[in-house]
N, C-alpha and C positions, 0 to 999 in steps of 0.2 A: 616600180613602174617607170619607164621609158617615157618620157615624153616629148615630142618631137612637130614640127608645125609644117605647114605644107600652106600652098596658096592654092585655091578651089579651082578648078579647069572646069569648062561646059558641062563635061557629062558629070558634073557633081551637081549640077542646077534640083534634083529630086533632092536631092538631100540637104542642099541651102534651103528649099520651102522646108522642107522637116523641120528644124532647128527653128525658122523663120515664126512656124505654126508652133511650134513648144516653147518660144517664148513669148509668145502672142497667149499663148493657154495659161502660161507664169503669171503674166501681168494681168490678166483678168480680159480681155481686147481680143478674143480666137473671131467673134463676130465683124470685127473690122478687116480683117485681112481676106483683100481681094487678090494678093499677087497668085500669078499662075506661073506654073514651068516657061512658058515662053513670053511673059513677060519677064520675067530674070533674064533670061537667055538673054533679050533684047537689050536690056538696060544695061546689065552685068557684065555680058561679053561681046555683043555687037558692039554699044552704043561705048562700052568701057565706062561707065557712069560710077562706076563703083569698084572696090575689090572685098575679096572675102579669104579668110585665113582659118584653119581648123588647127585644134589642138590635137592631138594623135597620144592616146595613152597606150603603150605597146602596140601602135599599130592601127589602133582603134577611133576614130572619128568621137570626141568626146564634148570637144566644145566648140564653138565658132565665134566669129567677130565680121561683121559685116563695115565697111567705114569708105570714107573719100576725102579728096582733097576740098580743102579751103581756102581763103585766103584773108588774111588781118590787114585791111590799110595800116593800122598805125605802127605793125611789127614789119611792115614793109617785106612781108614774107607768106611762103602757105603754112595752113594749119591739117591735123588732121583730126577728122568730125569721125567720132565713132558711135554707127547709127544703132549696132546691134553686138549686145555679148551674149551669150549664153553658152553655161557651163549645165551638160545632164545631172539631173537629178543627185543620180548614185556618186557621181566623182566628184561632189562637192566638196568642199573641206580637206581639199590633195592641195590646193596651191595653183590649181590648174587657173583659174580668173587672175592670180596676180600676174602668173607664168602668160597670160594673155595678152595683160597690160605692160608686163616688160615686151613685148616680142613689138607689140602698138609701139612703144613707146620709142624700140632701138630704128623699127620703121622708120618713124617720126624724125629721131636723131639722123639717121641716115643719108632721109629727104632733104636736112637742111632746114624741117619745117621748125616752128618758133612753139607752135603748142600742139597738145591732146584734149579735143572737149570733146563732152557728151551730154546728152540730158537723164534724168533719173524722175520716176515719180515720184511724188511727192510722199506715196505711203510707204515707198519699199525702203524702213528702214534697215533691213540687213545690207543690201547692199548701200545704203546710204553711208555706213558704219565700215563697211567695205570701203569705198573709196575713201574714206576721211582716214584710214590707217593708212592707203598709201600717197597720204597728204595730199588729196583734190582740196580743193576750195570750194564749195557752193558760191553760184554769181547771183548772190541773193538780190543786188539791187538792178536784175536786169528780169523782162516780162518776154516771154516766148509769146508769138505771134503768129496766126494761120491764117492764109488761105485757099479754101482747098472747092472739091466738088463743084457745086452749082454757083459757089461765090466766086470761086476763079472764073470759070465761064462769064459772070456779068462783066467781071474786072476788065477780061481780056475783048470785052466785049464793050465796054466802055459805058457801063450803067453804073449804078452807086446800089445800094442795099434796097 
């Protein structure tokens, strides 16, 4: 098997939600995803808010990686935040996910940036077991924090809860 990596262009936007919704269906979450094709469109390649990478097994569109820039005050540098991996079903266990994380990662080198984060649930211990073989770190002593929906609205609105 060939495997080969390509960067998403516009008319891939159908098939960034595909991947976006199969890994939304993985993680148990298919009810939370509100994005539409032209919201991608808009954020992804109007607004450039993001980038997105496919793996190609012979050819074939197999896995993707959605991710953006960051930036660390204290590394005095950007980072990059990878918001979405997902490797199909059937190609798992090829090496395609670390073949992922090296392409993230030579990105990353490239950029000049200082690090690769991402979040993981807290149930998915395959991939939890995944990343700890290719030496991530869990940031156990750090609490992710939202706010989103109707509570952004008060925020930006300048109400309290």
């Amino acid at each position: 098997m060939e495997l080969t990596f390509r960067y998403a262009q516009e008319s891939d936007t159908a098939l960034i939600l595909e991947f976006i919704k199969a890994l939304a269906d993985y993680e148990k979450m298919s009810d939370d995803v509100v994005a539409t094709e032209e919201l991608l469109k808009e954020w992804l390649f109007g607004q450039k808010k993001a980038e997105v990478i496919f793996a190609l097994a012979d050819g074939k569109e197999v896995g993707f990686a959605l991710f953006f820039h960051n930036f660390s005050t204290f590394l005095g540098r950007g980072g990059i935040y990878l918001e979405d991996l997902f490797v199909k079903p059937e190609y798992r266990g090829k090496g395609i996910g670390k073949a992922i994380f090296k392409k993230l990662g030579a990105i990353a080198r490239e950029r000049g940036c200082g690090r690769l984060e991402w979040w993981c649930l807290d149930w998915n211990q395959p991939s939890i077991d995944f990343y700890r073989s290719m030496g991530a770190v869990a940031m156990d002593e750090w609490t992710v924090y939202r706010i989103a929906g109707e509570g952004l609205n008060r925020l930006a609105d300048g109400g309290e809860k």
